[in-house]
C-alpha positions in Angstrom: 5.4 -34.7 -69.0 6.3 -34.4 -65.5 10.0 -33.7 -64.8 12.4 -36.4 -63.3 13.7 -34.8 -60.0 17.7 -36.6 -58.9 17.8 -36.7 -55.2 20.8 -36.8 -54.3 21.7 -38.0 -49.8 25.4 -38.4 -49.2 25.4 -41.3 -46.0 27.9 -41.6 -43.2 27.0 -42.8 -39.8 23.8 -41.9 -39.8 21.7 -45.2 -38.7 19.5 -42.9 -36.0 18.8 -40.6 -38.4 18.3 -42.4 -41.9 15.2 -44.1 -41.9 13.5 -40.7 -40.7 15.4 -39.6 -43.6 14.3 -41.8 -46.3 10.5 -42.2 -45.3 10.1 -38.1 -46.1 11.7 -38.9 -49.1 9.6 -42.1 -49.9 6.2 -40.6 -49.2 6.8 -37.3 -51.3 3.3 -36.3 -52.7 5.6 -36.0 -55.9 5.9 -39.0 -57.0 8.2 -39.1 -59.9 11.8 -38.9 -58.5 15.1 -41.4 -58.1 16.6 -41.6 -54.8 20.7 -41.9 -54.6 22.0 -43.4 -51.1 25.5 -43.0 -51.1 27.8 -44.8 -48.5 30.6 -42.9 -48.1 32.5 -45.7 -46.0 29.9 -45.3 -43.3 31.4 -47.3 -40.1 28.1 -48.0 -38.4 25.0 -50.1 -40.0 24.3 -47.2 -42.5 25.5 -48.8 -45.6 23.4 -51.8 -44.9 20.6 -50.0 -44.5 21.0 -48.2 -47.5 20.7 -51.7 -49.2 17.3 -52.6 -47.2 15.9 -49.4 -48.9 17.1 -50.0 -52.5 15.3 -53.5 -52.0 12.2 -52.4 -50.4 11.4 -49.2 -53.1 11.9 -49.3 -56.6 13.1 -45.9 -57.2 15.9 -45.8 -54.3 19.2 -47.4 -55.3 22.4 -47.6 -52.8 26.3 -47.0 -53.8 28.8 -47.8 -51.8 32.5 -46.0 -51.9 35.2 -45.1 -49.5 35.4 -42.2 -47.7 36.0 -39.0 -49.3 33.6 -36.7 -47.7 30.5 -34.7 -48.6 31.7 -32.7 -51.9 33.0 -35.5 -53.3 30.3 -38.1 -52.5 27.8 -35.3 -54.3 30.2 -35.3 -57.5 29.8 -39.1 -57.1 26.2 -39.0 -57.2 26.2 -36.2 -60.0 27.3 -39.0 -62.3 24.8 -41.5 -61.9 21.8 -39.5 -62.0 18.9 -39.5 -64.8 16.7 -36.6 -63.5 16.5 -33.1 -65.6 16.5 -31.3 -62.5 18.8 -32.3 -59.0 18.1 -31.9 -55.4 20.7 -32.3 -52.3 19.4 -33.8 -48.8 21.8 -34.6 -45.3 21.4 -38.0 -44.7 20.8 -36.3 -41.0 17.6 -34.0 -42.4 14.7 -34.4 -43.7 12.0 -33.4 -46.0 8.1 -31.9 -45.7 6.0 -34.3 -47.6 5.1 -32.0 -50.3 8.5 -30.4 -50.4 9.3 -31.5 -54.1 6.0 -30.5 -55.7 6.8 -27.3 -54.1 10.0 -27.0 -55.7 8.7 -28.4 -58.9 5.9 -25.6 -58.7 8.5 -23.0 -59.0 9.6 -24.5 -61.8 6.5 -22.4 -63.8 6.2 -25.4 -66.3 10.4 -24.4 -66.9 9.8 -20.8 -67.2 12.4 -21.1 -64.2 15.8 -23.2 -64.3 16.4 -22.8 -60.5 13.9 -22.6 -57.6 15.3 -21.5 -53.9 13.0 -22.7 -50.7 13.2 -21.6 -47.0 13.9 -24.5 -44.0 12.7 -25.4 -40.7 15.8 -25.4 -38.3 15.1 -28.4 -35.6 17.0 -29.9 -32.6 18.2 -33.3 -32.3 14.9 -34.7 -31.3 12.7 -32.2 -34.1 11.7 -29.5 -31.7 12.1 -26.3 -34.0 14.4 -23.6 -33.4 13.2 -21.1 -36.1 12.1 -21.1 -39.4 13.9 -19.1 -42.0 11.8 -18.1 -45.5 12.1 -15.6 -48.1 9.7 -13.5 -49.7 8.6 -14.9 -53.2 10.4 -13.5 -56.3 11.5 -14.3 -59.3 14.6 -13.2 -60.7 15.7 -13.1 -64.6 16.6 -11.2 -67.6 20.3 -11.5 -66.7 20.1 -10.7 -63.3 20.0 -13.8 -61.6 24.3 -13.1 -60.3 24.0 -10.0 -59.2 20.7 -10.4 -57.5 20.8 -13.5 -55.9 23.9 -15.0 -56.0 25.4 -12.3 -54.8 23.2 -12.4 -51.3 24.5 -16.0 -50.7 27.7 -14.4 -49.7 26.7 -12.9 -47.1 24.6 -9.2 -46.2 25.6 -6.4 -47.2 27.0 -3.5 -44.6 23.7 -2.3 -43.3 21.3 -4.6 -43.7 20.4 -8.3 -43.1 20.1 -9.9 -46.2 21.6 -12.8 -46.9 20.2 -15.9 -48.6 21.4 -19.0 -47.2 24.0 -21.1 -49.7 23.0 -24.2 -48.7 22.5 -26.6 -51.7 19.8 -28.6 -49.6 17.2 -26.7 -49.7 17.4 -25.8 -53.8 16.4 -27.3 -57.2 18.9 -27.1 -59.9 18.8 -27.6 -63.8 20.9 -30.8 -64.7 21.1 -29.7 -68.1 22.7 -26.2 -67.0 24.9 -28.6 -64.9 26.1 -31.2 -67.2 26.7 -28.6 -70.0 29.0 -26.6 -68.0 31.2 -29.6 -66.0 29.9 -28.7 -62.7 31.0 -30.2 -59.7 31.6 -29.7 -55.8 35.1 -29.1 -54.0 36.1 -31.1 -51.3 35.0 -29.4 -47.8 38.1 -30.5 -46.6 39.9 -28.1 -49.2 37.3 -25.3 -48.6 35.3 -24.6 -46.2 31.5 -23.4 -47.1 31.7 -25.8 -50.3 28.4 -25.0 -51.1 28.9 -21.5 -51.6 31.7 -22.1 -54.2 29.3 -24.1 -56.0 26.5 -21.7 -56.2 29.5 -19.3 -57.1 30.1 -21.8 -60.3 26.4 -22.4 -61.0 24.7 -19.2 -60.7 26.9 -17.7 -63.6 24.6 -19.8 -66.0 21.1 -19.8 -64.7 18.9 -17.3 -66.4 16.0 -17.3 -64.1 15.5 -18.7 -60.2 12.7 -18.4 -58.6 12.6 -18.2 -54.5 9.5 -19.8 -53.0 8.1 -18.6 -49.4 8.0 -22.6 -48.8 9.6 -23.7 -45.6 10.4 -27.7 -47.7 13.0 -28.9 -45.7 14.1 -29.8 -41.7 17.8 -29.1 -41.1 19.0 -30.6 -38.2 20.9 -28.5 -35.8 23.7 -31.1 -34.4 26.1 -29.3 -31.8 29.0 -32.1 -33.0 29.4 -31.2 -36.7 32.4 -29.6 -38.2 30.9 -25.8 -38.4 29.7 -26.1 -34.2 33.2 -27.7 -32.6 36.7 -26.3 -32.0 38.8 -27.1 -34.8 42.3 -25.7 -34.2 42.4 -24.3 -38.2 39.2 -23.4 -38.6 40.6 -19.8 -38.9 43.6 -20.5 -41.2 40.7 -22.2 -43.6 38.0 -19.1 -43.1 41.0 -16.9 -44.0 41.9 -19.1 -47.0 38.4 -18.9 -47.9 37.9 -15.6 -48.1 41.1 -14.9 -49.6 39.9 -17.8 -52.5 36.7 -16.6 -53.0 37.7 -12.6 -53.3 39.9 -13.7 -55.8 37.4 -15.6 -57.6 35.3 -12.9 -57.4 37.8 -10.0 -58.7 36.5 -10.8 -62.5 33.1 -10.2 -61.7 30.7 -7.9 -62.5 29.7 -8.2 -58.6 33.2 -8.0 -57.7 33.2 -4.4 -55.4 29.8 -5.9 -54.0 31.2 -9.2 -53.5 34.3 -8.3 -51.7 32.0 -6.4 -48.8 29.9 -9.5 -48.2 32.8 -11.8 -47.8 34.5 -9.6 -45.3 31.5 -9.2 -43.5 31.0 -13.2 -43.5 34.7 -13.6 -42.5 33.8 -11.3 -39.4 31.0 -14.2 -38.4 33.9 -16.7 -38.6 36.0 -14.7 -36.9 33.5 -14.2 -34.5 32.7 -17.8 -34.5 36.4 -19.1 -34.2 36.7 -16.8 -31.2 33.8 -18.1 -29.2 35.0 -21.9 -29.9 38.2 -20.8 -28.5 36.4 -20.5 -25.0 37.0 -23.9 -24.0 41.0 -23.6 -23.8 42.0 -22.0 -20.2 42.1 -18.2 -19.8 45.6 -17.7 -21.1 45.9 -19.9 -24.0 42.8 -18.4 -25.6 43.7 -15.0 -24.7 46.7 -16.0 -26.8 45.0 -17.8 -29.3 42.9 -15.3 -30.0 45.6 -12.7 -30.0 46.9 -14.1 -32.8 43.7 -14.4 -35.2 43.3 -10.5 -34.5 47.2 -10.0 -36.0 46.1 -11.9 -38.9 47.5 -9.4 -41.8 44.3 -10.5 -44.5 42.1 -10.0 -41.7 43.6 -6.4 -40.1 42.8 -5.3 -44.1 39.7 -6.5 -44.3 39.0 -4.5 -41.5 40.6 -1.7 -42.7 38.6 -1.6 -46.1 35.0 -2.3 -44.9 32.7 0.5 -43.9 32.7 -0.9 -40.2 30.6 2.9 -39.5 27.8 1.1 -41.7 27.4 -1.7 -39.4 25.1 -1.8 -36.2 26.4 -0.5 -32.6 27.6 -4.1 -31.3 28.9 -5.1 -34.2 31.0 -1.6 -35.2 32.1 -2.5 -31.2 33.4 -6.2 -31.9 35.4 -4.8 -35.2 37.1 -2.3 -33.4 37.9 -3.8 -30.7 40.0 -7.1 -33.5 41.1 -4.1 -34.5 43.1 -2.6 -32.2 43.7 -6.4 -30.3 41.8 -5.6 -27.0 42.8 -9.4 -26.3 41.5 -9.3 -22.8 38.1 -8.5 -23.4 37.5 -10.8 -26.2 38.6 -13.2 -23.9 36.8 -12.2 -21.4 33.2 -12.2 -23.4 33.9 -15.5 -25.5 34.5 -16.8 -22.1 31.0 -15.3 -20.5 29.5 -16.4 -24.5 28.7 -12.8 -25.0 30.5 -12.9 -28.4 
């Protein structure tokens, strides 16, 4: 018997992106899944829309609820679903046609609890950016933690070879879910809530399978949360790695761990950085000087093997390091960061 697959779309203010949304998911070449539209106090026409699809297909149902943001709205539709296995899609995104058989497929007739795809990365209008993949593998025999989990924390020091966390563009055992009380943290309390899930879930799945499969169209939009200045991001990537090293410590992965965090806290670093560029010359000069006095951060620094990292990279590190202020400045202000 074919398996059930939950698909799971947290809504808000999306009405020039939904339908697109829901038609991939409509005319999937696999045909036996439930769809779960969640409003999440959408202000636009969204919500109402969401209604028009529940009546139109039989398999699509809408929920309405206020506004509590993307972790939470997931947890919400974790409740109400029947499927054995559970898939996440941005109301924003969208799907390949035959992106759940693919998924399924990886499934070996449930040899495999947990299949990984890649993604197409696409502008606002679907022009692609880049495609990101994998190569094929299968990972068990206890292993699943230390060898894939631990890549969704970032690379290690020398190499590029992260997985991305993202829950969209995975499959996931409900039974593995339900049996363990698994459920998403607000965004607004962490920051990468994804990877804190995965963090939770991975500790139980006894074999994942990455396909080569690029299933699903993320859509890059310049105004979300991760992409705009946000005067804490910072103060929340330094409370995330501190949160996440400590949840880490009691890990068989925990050495491992700790050296991919830091090296993902230097991206937001980085990151928070380049969004200070739009403030004049002196305030980000001074903005930035105090994210590179940071005490967690000047550590971090001093317990990674910065000599393992590549020439511009080892550069940017030292220069945090020893607060050249000006020049950070100067190249977050020319976006040479």
């Amino acid at each position: 018997m074919l398996p059930l697959v939950s698909i799971i779309v947290p809504v808000y203010n999306v009405e020039k992106y939904l339908q697109q949304c829901v038609d991939s998911l409509v005319s999937q070449t696999y045909q036996n899944i439930e769809i779960l539209l969640i409003d999440d106090g959408s202000k636009d026409n969204s919500g109402q829309m969401c209604n028009q699809f529940s009546e139109q297909y039989t398999n699509v149902m809408s929920f309405h609820k206020k506004n509590s943001g993307l972790g939470l709205t997931r947890n919400f539709g974790l409740e109400r679903i029947n499927g054995d296995y559970v898939t996440f899609v941005d109301s924003d995104d969208y799907l390949r046609q035959d992106a759940i058989q693919k998924l399924v497929d990886g499934l070996g007739d449930g040899q495999n609890d947990t299949v990984i795809g890649g993604f197409t990365k696409i502008t606002d209008d679907g022009k692609e950016l880049y495609i990101e993949t994998y190569p094929e593998e299968v990972i068990n025999n206890g292993l699943v933690y230390s060898r894939l989990f631990n890549r969704m924390l970032g690379s290690s020091p020398d190499r590029h070879d992260s997985i991305k966390p993202s829950v969209w563009n995975a499959l996931y055992s409900v039974k593995i879910i339900q049996e363990h009380n698994l459920h998403f943290v607000s965004e607004r309390e962490l920051i990468s809530e994804d990877i804190v899930w995965d963090s939770d879930y991975y500790r139980y799945s006894q074999s994942a399978k990455i396909i080569s499969e690029p299933t699903y169209y993320y859509r890059y939009n310049p105004n979300s949360l991760s992409q705009t200045y946000n005067t804490d991001r910072f103060e929340k990537s330094i409370y995330f790695y501190k949160h996440m090293t400590c949840k880490m410590s009691n890990t068989e992965i925990a050495q491992e761990a700790k050296l991919r965090l830091i090296r993902y806290l230097f991206i937001c670093v980085r990151s928070a950085f380049s969004q200070s560029a739009i403030m004049p010359f002196r305030e980000s000069q001074k903005s930035i000087k105090k994210m590179c006095s940071n005490l967690e951060l000047q550590q971090a620094i001093d317990e990674y093997p910065i000599n393992r990292l590549g020439f511009k990279q080892r550069i940017f590190i030292m220069m945090v390091k020893y607060k050249w202020t000006f020049c950070l400045t100067f190249l977050s202000k020319q976006n040479l960061m």
